[in-house]
matplotlib code that plots the C-alpha trace (Angstrom):
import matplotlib.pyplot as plt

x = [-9.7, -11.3, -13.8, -11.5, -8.6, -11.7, -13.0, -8.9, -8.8, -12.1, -11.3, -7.6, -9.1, -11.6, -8.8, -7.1, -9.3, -10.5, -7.1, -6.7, -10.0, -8.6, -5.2, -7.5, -9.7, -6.3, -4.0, -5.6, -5.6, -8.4, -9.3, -8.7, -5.5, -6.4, -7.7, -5.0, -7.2, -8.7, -11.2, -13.9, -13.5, -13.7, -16.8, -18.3, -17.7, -20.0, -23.2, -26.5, -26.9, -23.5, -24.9, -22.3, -19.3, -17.0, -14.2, -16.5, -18.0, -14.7, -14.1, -17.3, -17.1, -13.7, -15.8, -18.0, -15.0, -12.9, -16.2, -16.3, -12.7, -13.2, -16.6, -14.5, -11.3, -13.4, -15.3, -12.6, -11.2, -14.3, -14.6, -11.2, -12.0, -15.3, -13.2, -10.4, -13.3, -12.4, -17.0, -17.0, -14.3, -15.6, -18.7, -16.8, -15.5, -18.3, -20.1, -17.7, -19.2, -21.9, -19.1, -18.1, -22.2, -22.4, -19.3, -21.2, -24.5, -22.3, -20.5, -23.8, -24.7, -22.2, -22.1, -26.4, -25.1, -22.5, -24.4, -27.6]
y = [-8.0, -4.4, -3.0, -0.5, -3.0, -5.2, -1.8, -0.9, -4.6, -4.3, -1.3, -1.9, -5.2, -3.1, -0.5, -3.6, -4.8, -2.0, -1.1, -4.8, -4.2, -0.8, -2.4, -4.7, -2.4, -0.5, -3.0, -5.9, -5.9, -3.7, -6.8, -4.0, -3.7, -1.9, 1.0, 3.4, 5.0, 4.5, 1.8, 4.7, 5.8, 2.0, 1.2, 4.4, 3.7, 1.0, 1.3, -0.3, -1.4, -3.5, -6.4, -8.5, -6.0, -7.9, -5.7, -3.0, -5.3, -6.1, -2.1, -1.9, -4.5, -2.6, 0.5, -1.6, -2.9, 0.2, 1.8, -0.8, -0.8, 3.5, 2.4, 0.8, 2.4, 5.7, 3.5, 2.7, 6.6, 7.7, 5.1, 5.9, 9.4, 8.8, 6.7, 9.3, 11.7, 14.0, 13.7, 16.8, 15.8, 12.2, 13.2, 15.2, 11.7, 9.9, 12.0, 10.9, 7.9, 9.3, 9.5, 6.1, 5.0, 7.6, 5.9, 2.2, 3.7, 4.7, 0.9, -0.6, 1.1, 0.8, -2.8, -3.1, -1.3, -3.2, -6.7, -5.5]
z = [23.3, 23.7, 21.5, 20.1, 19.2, 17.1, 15.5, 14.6, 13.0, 11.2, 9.8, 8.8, 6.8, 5.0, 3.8, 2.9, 1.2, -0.6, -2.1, -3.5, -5.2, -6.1, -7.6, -9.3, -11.2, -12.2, -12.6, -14.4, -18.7, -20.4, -22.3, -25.1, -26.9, -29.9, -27.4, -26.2, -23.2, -19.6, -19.1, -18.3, -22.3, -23.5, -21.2, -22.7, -25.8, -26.0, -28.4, -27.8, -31.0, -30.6, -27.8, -26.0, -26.4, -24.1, -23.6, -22.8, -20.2, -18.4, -19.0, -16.9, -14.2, -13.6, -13.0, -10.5, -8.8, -8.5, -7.0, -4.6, -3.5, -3.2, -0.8, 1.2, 2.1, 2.4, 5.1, 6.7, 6.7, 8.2, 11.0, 11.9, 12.2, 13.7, 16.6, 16.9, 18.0, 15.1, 14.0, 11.7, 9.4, 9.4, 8.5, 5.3, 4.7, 5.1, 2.5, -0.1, -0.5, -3.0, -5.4, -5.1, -5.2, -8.5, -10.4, -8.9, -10.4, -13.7, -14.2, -13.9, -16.9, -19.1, -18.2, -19.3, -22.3, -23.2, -22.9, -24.0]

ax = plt.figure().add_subplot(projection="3d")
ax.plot(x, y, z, "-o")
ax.set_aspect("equal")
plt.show()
């Protein structure tokens, strides 16, 4: 195999991968029933002065993994751009990624506040 057929089948596992982890995060049970809203409003809800507020943990860990999966497949955009010789728009790409690191940055604190 070629160089390029290796970077098509890295980069076609990553998006893969990322949209399981994406389906995951949306898919799977709040952990929540009595809450009728997204798992950003239950993670947020959570109160420092309530420790060990499980649904709000799984709420957050959903964050993490959603922000993972969104890492990924916009990795695996950008490197496909990057290859096609298309540099300026895969650069735009690229620099979506701080919104996937932001909503990391954001699940790692509701999950601190929900167990702490």
């Amino acid at each position: 195999m070629n160089r390029g057929q290796d970077i098509k089948k890295l980069t076609g596992g990553l998006f893969l991968a990322g949209l399981c982890l994406l389906g995951l995060a949306f898919f799977a049970p709040d952990a929540a029933h009595r809450h009728n809203g997204s798992f950003f409003k239950i993670a947020a809800a959570s109160s420092w002065r309530r420790p060990f507020n499980l649904s709000a943990a799984w709420c957050s860990l959903k964050i993490i993994l959603s922000s993972i999966g969104l890492f990924m497949v916009i990795e695996s955009l950008g490197s496909i751009l990057a290859r096609l010789k298309l540099l300026d728009l895969a650069k735009a790409v690229f620099s979506l990624q701080l919104l996937s690191v932001l909503f990391f940055l954001m699940g790692g604190y509701y999950l601190m506040k929900a167990l702490l």
